[in-house]
C-alpha positions in Angstrom: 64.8 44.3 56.7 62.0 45.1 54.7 59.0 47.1 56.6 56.5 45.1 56.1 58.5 41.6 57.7 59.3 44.5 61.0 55.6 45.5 61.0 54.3 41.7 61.5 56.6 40.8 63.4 55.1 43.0 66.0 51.9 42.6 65.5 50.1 40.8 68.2 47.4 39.3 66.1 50.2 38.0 63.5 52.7 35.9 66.2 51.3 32.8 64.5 50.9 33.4 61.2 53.4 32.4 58.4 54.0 36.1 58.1 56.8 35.9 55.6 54.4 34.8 52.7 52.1 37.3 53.2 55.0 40.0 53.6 56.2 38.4 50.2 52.5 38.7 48.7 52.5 42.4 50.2 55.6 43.4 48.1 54.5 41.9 45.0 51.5 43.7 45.1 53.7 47.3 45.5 55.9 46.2 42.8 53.3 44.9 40.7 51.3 48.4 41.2 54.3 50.4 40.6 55.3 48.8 37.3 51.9 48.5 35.8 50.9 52.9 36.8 54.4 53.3 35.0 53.5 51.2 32.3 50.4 52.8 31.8 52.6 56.2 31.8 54.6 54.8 29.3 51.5 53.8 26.9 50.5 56.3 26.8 53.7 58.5 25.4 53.8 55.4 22.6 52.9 56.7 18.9 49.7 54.4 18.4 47.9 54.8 22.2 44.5 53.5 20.6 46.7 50.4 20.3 47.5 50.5 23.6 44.3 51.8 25.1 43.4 48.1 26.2 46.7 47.7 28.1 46.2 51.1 29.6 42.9 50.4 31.3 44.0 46.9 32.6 47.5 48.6 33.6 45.1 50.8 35.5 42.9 48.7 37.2 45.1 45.8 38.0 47.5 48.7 39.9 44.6 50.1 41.8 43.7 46.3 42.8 47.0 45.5 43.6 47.6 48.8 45.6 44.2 48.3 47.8 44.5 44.9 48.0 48.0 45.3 49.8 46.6 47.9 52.3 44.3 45.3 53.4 46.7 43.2 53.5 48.8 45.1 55.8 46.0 45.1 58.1 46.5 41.8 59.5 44.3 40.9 62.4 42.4 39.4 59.6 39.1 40.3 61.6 37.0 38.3 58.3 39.5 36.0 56.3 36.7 35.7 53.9 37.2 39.1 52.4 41.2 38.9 52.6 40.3 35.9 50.4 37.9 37.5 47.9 40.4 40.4 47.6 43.2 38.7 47.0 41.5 36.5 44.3 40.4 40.1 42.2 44.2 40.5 42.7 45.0 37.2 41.2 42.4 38.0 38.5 44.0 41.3 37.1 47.3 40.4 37.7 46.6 37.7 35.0 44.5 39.8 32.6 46.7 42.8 32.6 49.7 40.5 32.1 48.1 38.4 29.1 47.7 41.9 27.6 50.8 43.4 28.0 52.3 39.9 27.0 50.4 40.5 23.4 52.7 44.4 23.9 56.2 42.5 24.6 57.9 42.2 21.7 57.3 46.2 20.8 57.5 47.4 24.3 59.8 46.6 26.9 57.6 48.5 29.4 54.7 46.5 28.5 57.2 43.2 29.3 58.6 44.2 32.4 55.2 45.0 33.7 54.1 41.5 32.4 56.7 40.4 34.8 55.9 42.0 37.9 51.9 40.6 37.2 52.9 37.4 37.0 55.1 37.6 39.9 52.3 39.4 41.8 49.7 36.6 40.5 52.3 33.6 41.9 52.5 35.3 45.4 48.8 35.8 45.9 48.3 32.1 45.0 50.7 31.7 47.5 48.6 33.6 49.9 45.3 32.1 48.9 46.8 28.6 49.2 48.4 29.5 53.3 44.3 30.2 54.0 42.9 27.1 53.1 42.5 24.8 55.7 45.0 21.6 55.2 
């Protein structure tokens, strides 16, 4: 069982929150870091990096936002929901920019497609999130 699911499960601020969609959104946002520092790596051992120096910078940022925005996230006594919200919105926002980017990159780069992959993954399950904090 995944760390994250056993963390919120024993939470006391989290018994009545649907804790597996933000567990999901939690891993997306690892995966989606992980694959877009690597990516980055990768870029940057390519012959034409000025070509890539775009993708670099989003590959970057958008793990940095993922990264942060998770540790919030694992922080879940939610003590202002508006700031989980505005986080996980920059999170939505570079998920999509860095994937448009590396989506330009697919067809040379496999690197540059995988990580498009895990940011639109990432992008999906933040929705997710953003959607379960909306009043209904």
């Amino acid at each position: 069982m995944p760390y994250t699911i056993q963390m919120f499960e024993n939470h006391p601020s989290v018994r009545s929150q649907p804790i597996e969609h933000y567990a999901a959104c939690i891993n997306a946002m690892h995966d989606c870091a992980e694959a877009c520092f690597s990516c980055a790596d990768a870029c940057l051992s390519e012959s034409d990096v000025q070509m890539l120096a775009r993708c670099i910078r989003l590959d970057l940022d958008c793990a940095e936002i993922c990264s942060t925005t998770a540790s919030i996230l694992s922080r879940p006594s939610m003590a202002a929901p508006e700031i989980w919200a505005a986080q996980i919105q920059a999170c939505v926002t570079a998920c999509r920019a860095c994937a448009e980017e590396c989506e330009r990159h697919a067809a040379q780069h496999a690197h540059c497609r995988i990580c498009a992959e895990a940011c639109r993954n990432c992008e999906r399950a933040c929705n997710d999130a953003l959607r379960l904090m909306r009043p209904q």
